[in-house]
C-alpha positions, 0 to 999 in steps of 0.5 A: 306475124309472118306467114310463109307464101304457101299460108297466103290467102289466094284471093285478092280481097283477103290479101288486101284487107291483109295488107290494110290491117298490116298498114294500120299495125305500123301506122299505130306503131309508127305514132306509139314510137313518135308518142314515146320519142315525144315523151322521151324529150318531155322527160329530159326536159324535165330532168333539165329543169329539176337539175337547174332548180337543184342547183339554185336549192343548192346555192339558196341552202349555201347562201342561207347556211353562210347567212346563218353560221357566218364565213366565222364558220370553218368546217373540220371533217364530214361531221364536225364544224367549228364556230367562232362565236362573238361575244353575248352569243346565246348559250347553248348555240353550238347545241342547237347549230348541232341539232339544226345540221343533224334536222337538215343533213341526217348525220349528227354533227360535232359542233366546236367553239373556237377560242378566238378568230374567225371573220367578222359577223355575217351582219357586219360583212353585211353592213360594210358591203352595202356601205361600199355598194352606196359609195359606188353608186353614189361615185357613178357619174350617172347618179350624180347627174340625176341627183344635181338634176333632182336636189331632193332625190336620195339614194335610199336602197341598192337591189341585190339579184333577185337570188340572193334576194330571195335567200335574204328572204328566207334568211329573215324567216328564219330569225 
């Protein structure tokens, strides 16, 4: 509130109770902005965290998605995905790899069985990556060391980063 000179008070006590109420106006003001400055970095904060662990949902969903389709699985367009499909394969899989994509993404989707082609199945990869993690492993001098050190030792599980560990989780789950 602004008030010309002439509307003044002309005693000093009233001018300075004035001047106190105005201080304590702009104190409270001062701490309500610090207060929404404040929240204004908790809420940034917090958009960082939910876009990082947007991200990590997002890399989980791809993980599973592969673990689930395989890398046999060769998308077309937006709504139609084509899967190659091993032999003693489940009948009526493509119908439910249709039904699944629509539950998950809200679109329908066209799911195509190719004839032949594709990769190898997702348990295979699987299987022959951890074959050649165990060779790895095995070949490194320091493994080597500990086991001429322990001859009763054996190499019995290689660790994945704690990511891909916790989508293999999932993965499970859902089998």
């Amino acid at each position: 509130m602004t008030l010309a000179p002439d509307d003044l008070p002309d005693d000093a006590e009233t001018l300075k109770a004035m001047i106190l109420a105005a201080r304590a106006d702009n104190a409270r003001l001062d701490a309500e902005r610090a207060r929404l400055a404040h929240e204004g970095q908790v809420l940034a904060a917090e958009v960082d965290r939910l876009t990082a662990q947007n991200e990590r949902l997002d890399h989980i969903v791809s993980v599973l998605r592969r673990a689930q389709f395989g890398r046999r699985s060769e998308k077309i367009s937006d709504d139609q995905i084509e899967l190659a499909l091993e032999p003693g394969a489940p009948p009526g899989l493509s119908s439910e790899v249709s039904r699944k994509l629509q539950a998950w993404t809200g679109a329908r989707w066209m799911v195509l069985v190719a004839k032949e082609g594709g990769e190898l199945p997702v348990a295979q990869q699987r299987k022959l990556a951890n074959d050649a993690a165990l060779r790895e492993v095995l070949a490194d001098p320091l493994v080597q060391a500990v086991l001429q050190t322990f001859p009763a030792a054996k190499v019995e599980n290689i660790s994945e980063p704690a990511s891909l560990a916790i989508a293999e989780e999932s993965d499970e789950e859902h089998r």
